[in-house]
C-alpha positions in Angstrom: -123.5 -8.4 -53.4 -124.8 -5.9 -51.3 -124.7 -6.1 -47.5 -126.8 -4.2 -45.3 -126.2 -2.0 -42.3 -126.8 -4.6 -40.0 -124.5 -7.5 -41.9 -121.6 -4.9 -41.7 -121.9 -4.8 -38.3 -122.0 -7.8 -37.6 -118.7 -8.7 -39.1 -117.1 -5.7 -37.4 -118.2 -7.3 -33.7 -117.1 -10.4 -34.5 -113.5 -10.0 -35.8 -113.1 -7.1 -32.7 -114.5 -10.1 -31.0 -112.2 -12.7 -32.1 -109.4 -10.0 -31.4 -109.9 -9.7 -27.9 -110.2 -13.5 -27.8 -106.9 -13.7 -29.0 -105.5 -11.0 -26.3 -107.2 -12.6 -23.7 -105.5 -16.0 -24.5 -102.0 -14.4 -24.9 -102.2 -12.5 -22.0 -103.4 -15.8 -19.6 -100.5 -17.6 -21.5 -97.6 -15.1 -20.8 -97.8 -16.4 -16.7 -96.6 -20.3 -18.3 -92.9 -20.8 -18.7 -91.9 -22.5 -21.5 -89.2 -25.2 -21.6 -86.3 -24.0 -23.9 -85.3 -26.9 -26.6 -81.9 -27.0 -26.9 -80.8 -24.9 -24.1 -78.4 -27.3 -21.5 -80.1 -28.2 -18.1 -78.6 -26.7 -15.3 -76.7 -29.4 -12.9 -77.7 -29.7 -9.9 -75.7 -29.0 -7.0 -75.1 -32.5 -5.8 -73.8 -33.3 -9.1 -71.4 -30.5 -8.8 -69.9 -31.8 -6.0 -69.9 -35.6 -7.3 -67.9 -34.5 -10.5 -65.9 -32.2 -8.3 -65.1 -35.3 -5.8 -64.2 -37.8 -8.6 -62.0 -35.3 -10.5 -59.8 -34.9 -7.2 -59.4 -38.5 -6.6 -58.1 -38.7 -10.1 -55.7 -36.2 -9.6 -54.7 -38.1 -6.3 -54.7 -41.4 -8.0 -52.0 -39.7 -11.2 -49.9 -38.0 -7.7 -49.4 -41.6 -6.4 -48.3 -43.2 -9.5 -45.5 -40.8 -10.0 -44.6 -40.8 -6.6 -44.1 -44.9 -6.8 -42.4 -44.8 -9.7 
């Protein structure tokens, strides 16, 4: 098979064209974040202060029984 001047070129513009393509996309996809799988979600602040609120009302709670016993 014998390919001509012209065929040869041809190929070479299109896989520099399907190259740039490709940069192109990765470079407009690099400004998306990603969600992480299996990374924990960051709590949010109100649930901070829920937790922190039930954890000292069971340490109050345990202070009173020994106190009435």
């Amino acid at each position: 098979m014998d390919l001509s001047g012209l065929e040869v070129w041809i190929i070479i513009i299109l896989v520099v064209g399907i190259i740039a393509s490709n940069l192109a996309v990765l470079k407009y996809s690099a400004k998306f974040k990603m969600p992480q799988f299996g990374d924990p979600k960051k709590p949010n602040s109100d649930n901070n202060a829920d937790s922190s609120d039930k954890a000292e009302s069971a340490t109050d709670n345990n202070s009173d029984t020994e106190i009435n016993n």
